[in-house]
N, C-alpha and C positions, 0 to 999 in steps of 0.2 A: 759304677757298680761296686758292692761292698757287701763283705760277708758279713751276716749279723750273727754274735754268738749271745744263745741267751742259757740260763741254765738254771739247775732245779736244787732245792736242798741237799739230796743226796748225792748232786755230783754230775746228773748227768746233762750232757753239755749238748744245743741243737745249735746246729748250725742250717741258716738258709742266706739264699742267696737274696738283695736287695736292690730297688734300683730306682724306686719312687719316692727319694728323698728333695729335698726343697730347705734352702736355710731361711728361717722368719725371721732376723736381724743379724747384729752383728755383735750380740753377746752371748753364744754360743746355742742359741736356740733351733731349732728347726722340725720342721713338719716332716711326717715318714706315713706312708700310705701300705694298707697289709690286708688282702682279704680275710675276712673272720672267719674264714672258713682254715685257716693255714696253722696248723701244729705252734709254731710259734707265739699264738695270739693267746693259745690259753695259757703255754707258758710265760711269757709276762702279763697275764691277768696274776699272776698266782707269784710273782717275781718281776716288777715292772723294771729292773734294772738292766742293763746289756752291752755288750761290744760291738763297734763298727770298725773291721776291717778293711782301707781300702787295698782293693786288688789291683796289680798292675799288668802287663806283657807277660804272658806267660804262665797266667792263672788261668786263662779261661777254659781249659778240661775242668777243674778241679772245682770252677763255678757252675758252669752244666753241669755235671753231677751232683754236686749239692741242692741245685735247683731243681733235679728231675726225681726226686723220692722226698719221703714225707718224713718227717722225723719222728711221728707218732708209731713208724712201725721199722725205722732202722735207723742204729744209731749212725748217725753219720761219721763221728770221729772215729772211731772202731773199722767200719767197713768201709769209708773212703780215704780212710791213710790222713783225715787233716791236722794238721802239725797245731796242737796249741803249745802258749804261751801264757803267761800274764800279761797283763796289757801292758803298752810299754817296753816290752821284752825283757822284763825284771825278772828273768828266771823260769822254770818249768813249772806249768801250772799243774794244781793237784785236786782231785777231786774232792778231798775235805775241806780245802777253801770254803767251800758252797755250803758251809751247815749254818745258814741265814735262816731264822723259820718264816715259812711261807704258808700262810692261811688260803684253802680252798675259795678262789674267786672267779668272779667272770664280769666279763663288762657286757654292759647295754646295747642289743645289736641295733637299736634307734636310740637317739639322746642322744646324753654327754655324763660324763665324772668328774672330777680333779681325785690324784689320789695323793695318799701323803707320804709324808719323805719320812717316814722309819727306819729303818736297818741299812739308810742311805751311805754311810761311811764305812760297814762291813765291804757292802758289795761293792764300793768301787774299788775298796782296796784287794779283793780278792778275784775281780774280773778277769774270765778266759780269754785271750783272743786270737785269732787266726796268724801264725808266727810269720807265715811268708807276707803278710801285709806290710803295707810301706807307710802307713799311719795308723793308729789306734784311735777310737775315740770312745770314751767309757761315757753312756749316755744314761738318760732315767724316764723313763715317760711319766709330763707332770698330768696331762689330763687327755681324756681321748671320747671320742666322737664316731659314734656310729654312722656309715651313709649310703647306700646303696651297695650294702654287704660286703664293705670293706669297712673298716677302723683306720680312723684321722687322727694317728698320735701327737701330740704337741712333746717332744723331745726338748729335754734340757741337758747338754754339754758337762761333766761333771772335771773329766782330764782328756788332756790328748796329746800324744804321744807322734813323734814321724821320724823316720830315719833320717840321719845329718847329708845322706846320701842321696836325696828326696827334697832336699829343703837348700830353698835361695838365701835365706835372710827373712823371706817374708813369707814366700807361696810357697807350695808344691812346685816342685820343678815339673816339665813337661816326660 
């Protein structure tokens, strides 16, 4: 389970909660599953870039909450106290980071897209993410797929980030 932070020109930052992710090789790719119906879906039509926080022992109030309201009518970092960061934990993230311009969009609730990598190196260098998380992964969605009113993001890995506190050498520690 992993907090997904996505956000908007001006700043403001959604956070929901995630859990139907899937990796598709082993070059940092992976599938992520999102009803179309979910506040975050039009904000990355509109900003396809975003944070994966994963969460460990001791998150999970703070994921129930994030997962039981909509972000379209409360902000979550404001009203559930959630700690950002830049990804990485390079610092205090600030809401002027975010003035990437983002053109009014939506995707195909049937079909497919590919979108393109624009303002690809702002946003990952200004990415929010959930501070209490124990890895960062600042992602991009390259193309996405409408299917029985969900969205089938094809995700691409841009950085990633894990506490040395967290990490064997190789994996996640347990």
């Amino acid at each position: 389970v992993c907090f997904l932070a996505s956000w908007l020109p001006d700043g403001t930052v959604n956070i929901m909660t995630i859990s139907w992710l899937t990796p598709l090789d082993n070059d940092g790719r992976f599938l992520l599953s999102m009803n179309q119906k979910r506040h975050t879906a039009s904000v990355l039509a509109r900003q396809p870039s975003f944070t994966l926080s994963v969460a460990v022992a001791g998150s999970e109030e703070l994921l129930r909450r994030a997962g039981s309201c909509s972000g379209s009518r409360v902000d979550k970092v404001q009203q559930l106290g959630v700690p950002l960061c830049r990804a990485g934990w390079r610092g205090a993230w600030s809401a002027g980071e975010a003035a990437a311009a983002a053109a009014e969009a939506a995707w195909p609730p049937d079909g497919s897209m590919d979108l393109p990598t624009a303002g690809e190196a702002a946003a990952a260098a200004s990415s929010p993410a959930v501070a209490c998380g124990v890895a960062h992964v600042v992602a991009r969605v390259r193309h996405v797929r409408g299917a029985h009113g969900h969205f089938v993001l094809t995700c691409e890995t841009r950085h990633a980030y894990v506490r040395r506190t967290y990490w064997s050498g190789k994996t996640l520690k347990p």
